[in-house]
N, C-alpha and C positions, 0 to 999 in steps of 0.2 A: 681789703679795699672797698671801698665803696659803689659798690655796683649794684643799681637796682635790679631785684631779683623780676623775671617778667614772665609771660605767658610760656616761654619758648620752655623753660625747667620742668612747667607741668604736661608738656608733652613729650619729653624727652620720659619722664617717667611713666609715659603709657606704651614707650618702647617696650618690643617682648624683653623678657629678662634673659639676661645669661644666664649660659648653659649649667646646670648644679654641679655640686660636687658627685664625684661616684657615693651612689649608695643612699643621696639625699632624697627626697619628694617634694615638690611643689608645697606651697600651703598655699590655702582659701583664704580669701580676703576677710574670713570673719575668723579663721587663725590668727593674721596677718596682726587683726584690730585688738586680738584677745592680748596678743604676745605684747604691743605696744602697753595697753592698758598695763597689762603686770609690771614693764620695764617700768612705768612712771610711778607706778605706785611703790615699788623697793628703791626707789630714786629720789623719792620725797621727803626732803628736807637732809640729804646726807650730803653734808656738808665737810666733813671729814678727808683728808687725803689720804689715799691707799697706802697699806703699809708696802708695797714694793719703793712709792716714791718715799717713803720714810725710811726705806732699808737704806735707799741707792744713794739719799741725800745725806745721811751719816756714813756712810761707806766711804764719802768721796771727802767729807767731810774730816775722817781720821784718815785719811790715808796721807802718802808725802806725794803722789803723783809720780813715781817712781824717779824718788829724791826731786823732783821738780827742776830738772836741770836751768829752768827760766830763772831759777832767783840771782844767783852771780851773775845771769847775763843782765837782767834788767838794774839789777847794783851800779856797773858800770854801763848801761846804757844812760841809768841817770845823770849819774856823775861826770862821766867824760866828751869829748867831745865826740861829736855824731859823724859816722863814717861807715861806706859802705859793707866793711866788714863785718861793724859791730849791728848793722841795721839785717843784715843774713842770719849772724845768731840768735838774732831776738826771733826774726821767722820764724827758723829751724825750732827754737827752744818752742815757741809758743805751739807750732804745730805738732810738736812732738807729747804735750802737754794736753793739747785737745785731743788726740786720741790713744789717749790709754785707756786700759779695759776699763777700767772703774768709772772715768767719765763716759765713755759710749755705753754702760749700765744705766747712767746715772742721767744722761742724754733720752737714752730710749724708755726708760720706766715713766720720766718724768711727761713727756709728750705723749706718751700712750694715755695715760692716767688723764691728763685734761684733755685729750682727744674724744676718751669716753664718756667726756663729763661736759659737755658744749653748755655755754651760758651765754643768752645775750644781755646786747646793748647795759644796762645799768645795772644788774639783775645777777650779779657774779662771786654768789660767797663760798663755791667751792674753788673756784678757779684764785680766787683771792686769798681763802683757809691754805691752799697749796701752796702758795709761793713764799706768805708769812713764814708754816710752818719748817719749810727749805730755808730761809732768809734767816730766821731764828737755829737750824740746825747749823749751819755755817758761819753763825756767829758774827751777825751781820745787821748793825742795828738802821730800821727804818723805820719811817711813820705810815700809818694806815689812814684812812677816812675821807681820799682825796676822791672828788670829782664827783660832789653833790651832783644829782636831776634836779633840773630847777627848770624844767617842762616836763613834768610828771604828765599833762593833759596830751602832751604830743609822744613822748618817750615811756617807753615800761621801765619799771625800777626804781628805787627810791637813791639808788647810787652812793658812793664813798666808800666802794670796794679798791677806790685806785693805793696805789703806792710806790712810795718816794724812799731809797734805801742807798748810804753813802758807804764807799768804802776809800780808805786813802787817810792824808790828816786834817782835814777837814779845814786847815789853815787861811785865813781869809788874806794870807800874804802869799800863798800858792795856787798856781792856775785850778779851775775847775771845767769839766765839761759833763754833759749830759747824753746816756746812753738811754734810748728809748725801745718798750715794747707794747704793741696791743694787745690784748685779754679776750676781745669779744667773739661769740660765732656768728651764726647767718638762722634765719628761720628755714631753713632747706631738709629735707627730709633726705639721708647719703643713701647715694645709690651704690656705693664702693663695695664690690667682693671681694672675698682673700684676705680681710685682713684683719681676720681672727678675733679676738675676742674683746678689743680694742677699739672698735666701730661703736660710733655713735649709740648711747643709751638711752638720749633723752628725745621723745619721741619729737619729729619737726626740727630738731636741732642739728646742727652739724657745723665743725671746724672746714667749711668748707673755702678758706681763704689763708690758712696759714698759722692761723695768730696764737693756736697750739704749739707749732714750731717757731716760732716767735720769740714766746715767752720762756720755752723752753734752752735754746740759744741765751738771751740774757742770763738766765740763770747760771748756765753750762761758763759762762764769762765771768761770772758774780764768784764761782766756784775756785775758777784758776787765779784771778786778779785775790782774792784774797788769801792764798795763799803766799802773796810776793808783796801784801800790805806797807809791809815796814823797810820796802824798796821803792814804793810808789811817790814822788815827791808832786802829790797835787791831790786833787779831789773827784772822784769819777759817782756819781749822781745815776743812779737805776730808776729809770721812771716807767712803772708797770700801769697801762692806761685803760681804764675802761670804754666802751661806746666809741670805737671806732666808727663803726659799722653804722651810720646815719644819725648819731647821738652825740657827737661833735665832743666828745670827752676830753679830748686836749683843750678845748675853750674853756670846758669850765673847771682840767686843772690851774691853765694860765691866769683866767679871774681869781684863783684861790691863794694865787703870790708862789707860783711854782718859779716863776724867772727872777723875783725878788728874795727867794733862800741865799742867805750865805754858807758859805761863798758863792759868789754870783756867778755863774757857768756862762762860760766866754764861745764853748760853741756847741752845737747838739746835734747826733746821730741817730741815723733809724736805718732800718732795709726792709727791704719784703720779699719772701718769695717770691721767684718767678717764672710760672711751669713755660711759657714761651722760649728762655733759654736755657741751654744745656747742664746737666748739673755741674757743677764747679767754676763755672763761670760768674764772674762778675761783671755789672753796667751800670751805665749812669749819665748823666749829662748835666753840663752849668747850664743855670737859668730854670726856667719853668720846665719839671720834668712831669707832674703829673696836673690835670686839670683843678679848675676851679669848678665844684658843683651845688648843682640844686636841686631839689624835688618840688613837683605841683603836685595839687590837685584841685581839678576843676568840675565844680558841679553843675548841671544845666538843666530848671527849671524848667516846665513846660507844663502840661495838661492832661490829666490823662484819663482814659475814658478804654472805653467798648475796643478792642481789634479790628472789629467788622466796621465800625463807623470812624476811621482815621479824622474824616472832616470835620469830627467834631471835639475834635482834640489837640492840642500841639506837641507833635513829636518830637522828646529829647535826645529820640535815640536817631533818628534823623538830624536832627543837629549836632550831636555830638560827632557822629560819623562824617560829617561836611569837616567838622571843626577839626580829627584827627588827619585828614587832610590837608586843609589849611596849614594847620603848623609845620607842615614837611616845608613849606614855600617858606619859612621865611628865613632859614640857613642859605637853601642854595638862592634867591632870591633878593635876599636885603641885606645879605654879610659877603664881604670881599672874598672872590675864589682865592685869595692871596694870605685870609686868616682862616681861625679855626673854630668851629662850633657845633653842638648837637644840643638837637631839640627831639627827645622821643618818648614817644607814650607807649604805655608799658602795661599797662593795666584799664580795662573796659569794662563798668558791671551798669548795669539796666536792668530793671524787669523781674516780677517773682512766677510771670504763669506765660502760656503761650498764645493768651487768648487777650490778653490788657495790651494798651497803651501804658507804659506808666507815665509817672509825674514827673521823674527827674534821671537824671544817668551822671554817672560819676565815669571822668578819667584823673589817672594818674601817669606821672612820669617824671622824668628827668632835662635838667640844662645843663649842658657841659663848655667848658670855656678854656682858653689860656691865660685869661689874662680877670679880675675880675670886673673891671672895665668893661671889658666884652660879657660878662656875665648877665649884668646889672644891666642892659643892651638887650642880652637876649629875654630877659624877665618883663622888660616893660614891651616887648616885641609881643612877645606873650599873649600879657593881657592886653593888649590893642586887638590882637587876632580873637580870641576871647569872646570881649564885648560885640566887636564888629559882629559875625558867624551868630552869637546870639541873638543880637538885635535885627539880622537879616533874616533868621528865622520866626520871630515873633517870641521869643525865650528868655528868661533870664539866667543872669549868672555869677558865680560865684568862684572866686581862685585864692588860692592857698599855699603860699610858697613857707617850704621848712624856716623855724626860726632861725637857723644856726646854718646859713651857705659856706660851704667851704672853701674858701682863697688857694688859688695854686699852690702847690708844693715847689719852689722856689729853692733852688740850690746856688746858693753864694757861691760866686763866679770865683772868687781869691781863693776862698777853702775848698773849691771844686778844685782846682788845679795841684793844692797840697795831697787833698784825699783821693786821688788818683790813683797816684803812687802807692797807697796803702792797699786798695783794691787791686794795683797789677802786683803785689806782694803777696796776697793772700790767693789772687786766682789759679789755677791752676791754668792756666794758658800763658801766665805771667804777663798778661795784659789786662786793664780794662776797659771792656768792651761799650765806645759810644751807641746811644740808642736812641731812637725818636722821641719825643712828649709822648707822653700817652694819656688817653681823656679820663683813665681812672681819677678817683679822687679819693684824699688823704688829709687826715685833720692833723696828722704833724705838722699838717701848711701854718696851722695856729702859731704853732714855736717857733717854727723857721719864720715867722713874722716878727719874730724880737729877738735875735740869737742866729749869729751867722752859723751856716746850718748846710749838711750832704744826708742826701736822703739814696741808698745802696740797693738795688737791685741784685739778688744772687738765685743764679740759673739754679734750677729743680728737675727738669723736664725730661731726665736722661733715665730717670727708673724703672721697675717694672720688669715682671721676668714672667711672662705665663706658665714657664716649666715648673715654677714653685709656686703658682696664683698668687705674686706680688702684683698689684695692681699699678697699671699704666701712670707715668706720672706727669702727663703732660697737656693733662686736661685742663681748660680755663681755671681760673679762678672764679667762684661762686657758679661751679659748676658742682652735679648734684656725685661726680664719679669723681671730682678732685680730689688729690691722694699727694700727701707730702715724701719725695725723697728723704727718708731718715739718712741718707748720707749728706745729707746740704745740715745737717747738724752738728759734725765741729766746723765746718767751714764756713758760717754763723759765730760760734765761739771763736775763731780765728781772729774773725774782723773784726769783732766788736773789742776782742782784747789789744790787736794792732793796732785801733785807731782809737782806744783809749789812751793805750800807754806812749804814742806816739805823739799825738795832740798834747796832751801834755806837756812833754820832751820841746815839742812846737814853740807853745805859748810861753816855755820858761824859757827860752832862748832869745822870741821876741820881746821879754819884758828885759832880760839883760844888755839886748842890742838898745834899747831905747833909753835905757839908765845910762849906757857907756853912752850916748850920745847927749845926754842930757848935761852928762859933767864935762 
């Protein structure tokens, strides 16, 4: 998700550390700096995926799934009419199908392996070599090279690690729909014990939002659906996405004619972990579930001189500090207690000594919205506050909002009420569960802008066992101790397989009701 990292991460890391293991010792921070240093340097340029995820992905690969009891049921799921009975065996078959040893091998090696290997924003050719190389062991033909950087000046990475991978018969006279995953990590340095040998490698890096188990579930779905290929009567569309994480990656695969592929995909899914609720849980909600967002940064120009002699200087860091005030006023102030908005700064630098005035002070921060109406509201809110604060302090100034704002995540109200059903099928409560908007933000909102579209919340938050130092799993998201329930991974493959083979089943029944009505 999108969530600006801010002060509060690097003090959470000045927290004392947990307790060690029996028999460990402390290391010194120039330990600490040496061990980092060697990780990156055996780290550079191994682009390669490990042979466990090359064992587990042909393992799973020859195996039958133990005889794959899914294939006669999805035969006639296809073929016959749709009935409560036959909609339990698909269940039954597919959950039974998700956790066999070989896919919970094939599950666990795979998310481990990109776990250890965090890459961000555009910048992703191990996390990309992996998915290929699984994609290709499965027998599974897709295209590579999606989702150029094309603000290289604002984003790192030269980008077109994305990929687009079909499986089904590609028929442009059979429905098609679109399953989507993120790729990217976070610049967060993981705070996570316990979890062995599989903890972030790359120094500053960490899968600290999910998108390891992400892509890992897609795959773990890619694995079982092709197995039941030449049962499947439509087209199911894998879309592996780089730059989630503030680099607006879905924009620049939809500029690249990802919604204009044939067959043209009639609707498109996503999920996200959710450490907030329970593991095996599923939520969701019609209409805007997660925010539209923004990033600033604002620079404020001034004078700067002597410590000792202020008067003869203009203080930016006095301005700026008026200014990160100001902007608290103008949510609860100038926006309806009856709508929704965040306006917060998140980041402060000034100053290289303790004895200057400097010349200018930099903030940065975030807009968040419902709607993006409201957004584009909050932005010129903004810069009015901005200018004003500068010009009352005698200052100039400068703001900089990201190229790519991300539009709510928008869940079509018609296919919210169908995909329901799929969610209280796969949840383990046999319900799912309604939940508030939430102000995160999600550039799947790109697709769900052209492509009636359910975006799946699935609870994580239930893990963790200190008696084995499994780590807690219920910590925020783009939190530096966030820690994925490896159980929320066939119930990930569950869904994506449910609501593949289902939507499908869907749109071939509404094409036939509309033909009988036609004649």
């Amino acid at each position: 998700m999108r969530l600006i990292v801010c002060f509060a991460y690097a003090l959470l890391l000045l927290q004392p550390c947990a307790s060690l293991p029996f028999g460990s010792r402390a290391k010194t921070g120039g330990e600490d700096q040496k061990e980092e240093e060697k990780q990156a340097e055996n780290n550079q340029n191994e682009e390669v995926p490990s042979s466990s995820v090359r064992g587990a992905a042909s393992k799973i690969s020859n195996s039958n799934l133990e005889e794959f009891a899914i294939s006669p049921t999805v035969e006639a799921f296809f073929e016959g009419p749709f009935d409560s009975e036959l909609s339990n065996s698909l269940k039954e078959a597919i959950r039974k199908s998700s956790n066999t040893k070989e896919m919970g091998e094939f599950l666990q090696a795979t998310r481990r392996s990109l776990h250890r290997k965090p890459e961000l924003m555009y910048e992703l050719p191990f996390t990309s070599n992996t998915i290929q190389t699984i994609l290709d062991e499965l027998s599974i033909p897709y295209t590579s090279g999606w989702a150029k950087n094309t603000h290289q000046d604002v984003y790192p990475g030269p980008g077109g690690y994305g990929i687009v991978a079909h499986i089904g018969t590609g028929s442009e006279d059979q429905p098609c729909i679109i399953l989507r995953a993120d790729m990217d990590a976070l610049p967060i340095k993981e705070a996570t014990e316990g979890i062995g040998s599989f903890k972030s490698s790359n120094p500053g890096k960490m899968h600290a939002c999910g998108h390891d188990g992400h892509v890992t579930m897609l795959l773990g779905a890619a694995a079982l659906l092709k197995k039941i290929e030449n049962q499947i009567e439509g087209t199911i569309r894998l879309v592996f996405q780089p730059a989630e994480e503030g680099g607006a990656g879905m924009k620049r695969m939809v500029e690249e004619g990802i919604v204009e592929l044939q067959p043209k995909a009639q609707y498109a899914f996503a999920m996200h972990v959710w450490p907030a609720l329970p593991t095996g849980t599923i939520a969701s909600a019609p209409g805007p579930l997660l925010a539209a967002a923004d990033t600033f940064e604002i620079t404020i120009h001034g004078k700067g001189g002597h410590a000792a002699m202020p008067h003869l200087t203009i203080d930016p860091i006095v301005t700026a500090s008026s200014l990160v005030m100001n902007l608290q006023s103008i949510v609860s102030r100038t926006i309806s207690p009856l709508e929704s908005g965040v306006v917060s700064v998140t980041q402060f630098s000034a100053g290289d000594a303790f004895n200057v005035i400097p010349a200018s002070a930099i903030i940065k921060g975030t807009i968040r919205a419902l709607s993006t109406e409201m957004l584009i509201s909050l932005r010129e809110k903004v810069t009015h506050m901005v200018d004003a604060t500068a010009t009352m302090h005698r200052c100039n100034s400068t703001i900089q909002f990201s190229p790519d704002y991300y539009p709510p995540t928008v869940n079509d109200a018609e296919l919210f009420d169908w995909s329901k059903t799929v969610g209280e099928i796969v949840s383990r409560e046999g319900k799912m569960r309604d939940i508030e908007p939430t102000m995160g933000g999600e550039d799947f909102a790109f697709l769900a802008q052209t492509i009636p579209s359910t975006f799946f919340l699935v609870g994580q938050g239930s893990g963790g066992d200190e008696r084995y130092h499994l780590p807690r799993t219920d910590y925020g998201l783009h939190h530096p101790s966030f820690a994925l329930d490896e159980e929320v991974l066939p119930i990930g493959v569950e869904l994506h397989a449910n609501v593949a083979l289902r939507s499908l089943k869907k749109l071939s029944q509404d094409s036939d009701e509309t033909t009988m009505s036609e004649l």
